[in-house]
C-alpha positions as CSV (number, residue, x, y, z in Angstrom):
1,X,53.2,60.2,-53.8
2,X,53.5,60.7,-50.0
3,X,51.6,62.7,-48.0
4,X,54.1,65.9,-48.1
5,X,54.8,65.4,-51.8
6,X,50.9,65.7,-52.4
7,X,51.0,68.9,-50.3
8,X,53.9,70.5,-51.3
9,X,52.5,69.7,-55.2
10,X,49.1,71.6,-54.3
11,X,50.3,73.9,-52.6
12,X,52.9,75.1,-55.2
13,X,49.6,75.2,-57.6
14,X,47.8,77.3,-55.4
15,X,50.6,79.8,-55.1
16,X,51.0,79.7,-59.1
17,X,47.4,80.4,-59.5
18,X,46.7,82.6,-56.7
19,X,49.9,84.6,-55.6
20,X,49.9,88.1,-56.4
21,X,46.4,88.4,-58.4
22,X,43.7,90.7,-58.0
23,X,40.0,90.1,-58.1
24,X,38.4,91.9,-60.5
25,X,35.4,90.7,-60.7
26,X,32.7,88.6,-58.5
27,X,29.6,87.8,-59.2
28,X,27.3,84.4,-58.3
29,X,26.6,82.2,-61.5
30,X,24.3,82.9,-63.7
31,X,22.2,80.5,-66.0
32,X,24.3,79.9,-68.9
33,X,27.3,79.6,-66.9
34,X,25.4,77.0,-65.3
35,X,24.3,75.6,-68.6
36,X,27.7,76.0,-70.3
37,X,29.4,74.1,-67.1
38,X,26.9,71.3,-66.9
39,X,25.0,72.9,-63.9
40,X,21.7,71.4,-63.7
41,X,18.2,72.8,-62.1
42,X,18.7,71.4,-58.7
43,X,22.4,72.4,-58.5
44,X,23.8,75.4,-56.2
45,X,25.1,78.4,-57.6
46,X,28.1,79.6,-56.4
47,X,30.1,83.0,-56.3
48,X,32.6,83.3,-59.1
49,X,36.1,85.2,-58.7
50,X,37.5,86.8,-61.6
51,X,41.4,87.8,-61.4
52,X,43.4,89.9,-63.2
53,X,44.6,87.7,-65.5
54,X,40.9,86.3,-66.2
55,X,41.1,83.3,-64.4
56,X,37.8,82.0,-62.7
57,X,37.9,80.2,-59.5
58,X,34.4,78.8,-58.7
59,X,33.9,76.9,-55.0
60,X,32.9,73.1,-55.5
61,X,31.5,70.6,-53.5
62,X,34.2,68.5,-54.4
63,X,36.9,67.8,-56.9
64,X,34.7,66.0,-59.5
65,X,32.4,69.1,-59.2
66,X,29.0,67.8,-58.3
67,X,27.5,71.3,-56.8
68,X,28.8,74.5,-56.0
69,X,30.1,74.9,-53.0
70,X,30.0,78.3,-50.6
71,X,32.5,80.1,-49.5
72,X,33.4,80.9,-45.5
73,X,35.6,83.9,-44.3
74,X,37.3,84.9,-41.6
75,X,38.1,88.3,-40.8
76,X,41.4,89.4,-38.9
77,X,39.3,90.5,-36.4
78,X,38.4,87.3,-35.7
79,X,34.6,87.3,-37.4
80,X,33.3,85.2,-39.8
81,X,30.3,84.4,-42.1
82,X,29.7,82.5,-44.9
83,X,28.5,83.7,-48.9
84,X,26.1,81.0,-49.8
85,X,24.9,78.8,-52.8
86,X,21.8,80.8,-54.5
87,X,19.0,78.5,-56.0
C-alpha cells in the first residue's frame, strides 16, 4: 500500500467513525476502565469521548496503546490548550 492508498484508507475510517456523531458523554478514565483496558499504576489517564452511537474514542500514545495520550485543541479563534493525562 502506497502512501495515498494508506491515507485515503484512514481517512475513510475516520469519516465512518466520526462523521456526523455527537458527543455525549466525556469524562477522564476511571479505575476499572483502566483495569478492564490493561491500564496499569504508572499509566496516564486520558479523557474518554462517548458518541451517540456509544462508541468510545480514547487518545493513545500510540497505536499499540502503551499510555494515554492528551488531547490538544485549537479554537477558530486561533487559541489553543491542551486536556491532559491525570495520574
Amino acid at each position: 500500500m502506497n502512501k495515498d492508498e494508506m491515507f485515503k484508507r484512514w481517512n475513510s475510517q475516520a469519516r465512518d467513525v466520526l462523521v456526523g456523531r455527537t458527543i455525549t458523554k466525556v469524562m477522564y478514565m476511571n479505575d476499572k476502565w483502566a483495569k478492564d483496558l490493561g491500564f496499569d499504576e504508572y499509566m496516564g489517564r486520558p479523557l474518554m469521548l462517548q458518541l451517540d452511537n456509544g462508541t468510545i474514542i480514547i487518545p493513545m500514545r500510540d497505536d499499540e496503546g502503551n499510555d494515554g495520550g492528551a488531547v490538544q485543541y485549537l479554537t477558530k479563534e486561533g487559541g489553543f490548550d491542551v486536556l491532559p493525562l491525570l495520574r
